[in-house]
N, C-alpha and C positions, 0 to 999 in steps of 0.2 A: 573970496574963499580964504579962511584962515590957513596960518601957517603948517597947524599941523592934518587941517585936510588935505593942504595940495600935499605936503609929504605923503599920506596915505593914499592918495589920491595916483600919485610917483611909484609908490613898491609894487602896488597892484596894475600900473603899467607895463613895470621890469617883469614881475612874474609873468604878465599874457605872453609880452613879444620876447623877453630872455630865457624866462625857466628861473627866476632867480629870487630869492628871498634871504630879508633880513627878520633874526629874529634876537629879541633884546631881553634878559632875564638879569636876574642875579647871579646866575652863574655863568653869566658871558653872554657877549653877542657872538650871536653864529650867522653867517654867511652862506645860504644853500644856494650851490649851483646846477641844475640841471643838465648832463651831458648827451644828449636822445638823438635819435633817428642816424645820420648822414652827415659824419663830421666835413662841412664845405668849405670848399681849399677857393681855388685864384679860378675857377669856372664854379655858376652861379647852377644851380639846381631847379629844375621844375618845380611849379609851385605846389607841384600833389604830393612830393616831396619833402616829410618832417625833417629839418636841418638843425646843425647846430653851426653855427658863422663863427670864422675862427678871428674874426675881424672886430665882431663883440666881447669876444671871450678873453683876450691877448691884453685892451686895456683894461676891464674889470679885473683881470685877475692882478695887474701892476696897482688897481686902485685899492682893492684890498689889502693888498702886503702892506700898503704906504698909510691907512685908514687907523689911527687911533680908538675908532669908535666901535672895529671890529674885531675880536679874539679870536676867532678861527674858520676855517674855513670846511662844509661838510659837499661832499662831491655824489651827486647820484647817477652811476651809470644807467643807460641803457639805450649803447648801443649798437648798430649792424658796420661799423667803421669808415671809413670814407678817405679822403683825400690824406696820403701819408704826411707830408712837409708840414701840414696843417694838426693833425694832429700830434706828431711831435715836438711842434713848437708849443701846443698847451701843454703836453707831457711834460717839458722841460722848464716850463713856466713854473709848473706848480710844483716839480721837486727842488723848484731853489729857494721857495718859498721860505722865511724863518716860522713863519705864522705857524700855530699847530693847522694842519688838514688831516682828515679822514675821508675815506674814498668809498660808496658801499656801492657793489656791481648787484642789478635788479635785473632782473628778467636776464640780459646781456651785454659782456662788453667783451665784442667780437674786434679780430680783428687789430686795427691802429686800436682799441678799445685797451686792447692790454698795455700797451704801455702808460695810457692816463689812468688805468686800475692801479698800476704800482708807483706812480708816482708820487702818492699823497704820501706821508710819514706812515700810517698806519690803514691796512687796506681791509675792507671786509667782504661778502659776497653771501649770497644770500641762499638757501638749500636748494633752492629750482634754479640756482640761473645758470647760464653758461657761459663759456668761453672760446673761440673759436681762434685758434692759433693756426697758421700758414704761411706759406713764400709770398714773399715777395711779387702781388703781381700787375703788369700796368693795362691798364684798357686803352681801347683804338689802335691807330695806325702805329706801326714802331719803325723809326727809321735808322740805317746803320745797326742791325742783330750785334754784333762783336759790343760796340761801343753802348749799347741799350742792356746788354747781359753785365758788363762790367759796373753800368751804375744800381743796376739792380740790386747784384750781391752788395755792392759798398750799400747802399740804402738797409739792405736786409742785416749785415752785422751792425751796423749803428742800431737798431732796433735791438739786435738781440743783445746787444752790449748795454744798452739801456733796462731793459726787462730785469737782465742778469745783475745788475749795478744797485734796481732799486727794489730786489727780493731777493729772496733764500732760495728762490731754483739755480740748481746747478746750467752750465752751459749745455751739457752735454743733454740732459735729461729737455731743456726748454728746446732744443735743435732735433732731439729727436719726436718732439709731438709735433712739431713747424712739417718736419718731412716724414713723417710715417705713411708708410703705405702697405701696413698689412691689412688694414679693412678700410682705408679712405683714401682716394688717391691723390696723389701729392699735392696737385693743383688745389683740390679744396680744403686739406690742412686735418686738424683735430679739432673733437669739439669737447673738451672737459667741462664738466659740474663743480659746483657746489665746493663738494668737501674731497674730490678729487684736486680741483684747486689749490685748495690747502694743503691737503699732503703732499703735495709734489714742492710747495713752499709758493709757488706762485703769488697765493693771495695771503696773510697773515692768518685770516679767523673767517668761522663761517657765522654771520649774523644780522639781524635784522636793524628796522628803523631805530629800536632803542638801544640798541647797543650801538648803533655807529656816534648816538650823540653823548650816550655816557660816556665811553671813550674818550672822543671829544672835549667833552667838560673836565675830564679827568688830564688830558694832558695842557687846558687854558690853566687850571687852578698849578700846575705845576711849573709851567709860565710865569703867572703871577707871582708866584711867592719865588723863582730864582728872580723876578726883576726887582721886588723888595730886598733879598738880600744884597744882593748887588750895592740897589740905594743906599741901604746902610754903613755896607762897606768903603761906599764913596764919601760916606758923610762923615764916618769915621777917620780918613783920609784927609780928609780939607783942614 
């Protein structure tokens, strides 16, 4: 097999078992990650169970930032959220990122979903999809009530201090969809759309597949030309 089948041979791997794609033009290489189903934490999931592993996702997204060969990174939600610790560690991954990322929520990003919605630089969301904000809550047995409520709320303001840190929603206005209970009860949260999203600041823009990558290409080329002048001015320095 030549070199550049097994490479093709490689992507079309990543894509079946990661969700992941490289795409290489003139205006940059872009990075598509797929974020879907059941974000899975430190317990494994049934196999009827669409996942997303946050054990794949953790060094891909360090191999990216570090990757010469790639410009940016495009992020496709959707999904019904899953294990917290898991997904705020990719949330946090990819806002420390320098690389440009663009993030665009599809169908849904419930849930831990919102804070990997607002973690990319610039976030988008699509007119049908949702959003499903809520407390803080843990499944199975819980032991010590006092000591399991105390890590809760600490768990639930790191989230909301993250949300709030990497959007234009106010604190006040993102705590009061988490605990509303005039038509939803608290336990199951809020479910905002689309361009309710947006106006409340949550997500930047309401938009689809080609706006998330013109974006995208628009902030590689703005990249490029600050790492030119830079050069320059290095050179003119020496």
């Amino acid at each position: 097999m030549s070199e550049k089948a097994e490479q093709t041979q490689q992507e079309r791997e990543q894509l079946i078992e990661l969700g992941t794609a490289l795409t290489k033009s003139e205006k940059g290489s872009i990075y598509t990650l797929a974020i879907i189903g059941q974000i899975e934490g430190h317990q494994v999931q049934p196999e009827t169970v669409k996942t997303t592993k946050y054990e794949h996702v953790l060094p891909l997204l360090a191999n990216i930032e570090e990757s010469d060969e790639i410009d940016g990174l495009l992020l496709l939600l959707n999904t019904v959220g899953g294990d917290i610790e898991a997904g705020l560690a990719i949330a946090e991954q990819i806002a420390g990122m320098r690389k440009p990322t663009v993030s665009l929520v599809l169908g849904g990003g419930h849930s831990i979903g919102v804070p990997l919605a607002v973690a990319s630089k610039r976030s988008m969301i699509a007119p049908t999809a949702s959003m499903m904000i809520h407390p803080v809550r843990i499944n199975g047995m819980v032991v010590n009530a006092q000591a399991s409520f105390r890590y809760m709320n600490r768990i639930q303001e790191q989230i909301v201090e993250f949300v709030t840190k990497n959007s234009r929603i106010s604190r006040e206005d993102f705590l009061h969809y988490m605990m509303a209970t005039d038509d939803i009860a608290t336990d199951v949260g809020t479910v905002v759309y689309g361009k309710e999203a947006v106006k409340c600041g949550l997500i930047d823009r309401i938009g689809g597949l080609s706006d998330a990558l013109e974006t995208l290409h628009r902030m590689i080329n703005t990249e490029r030309r600050r790492a030119e002048k830079k050069k320059q001015n290095n050179e003119k320095n020496v």
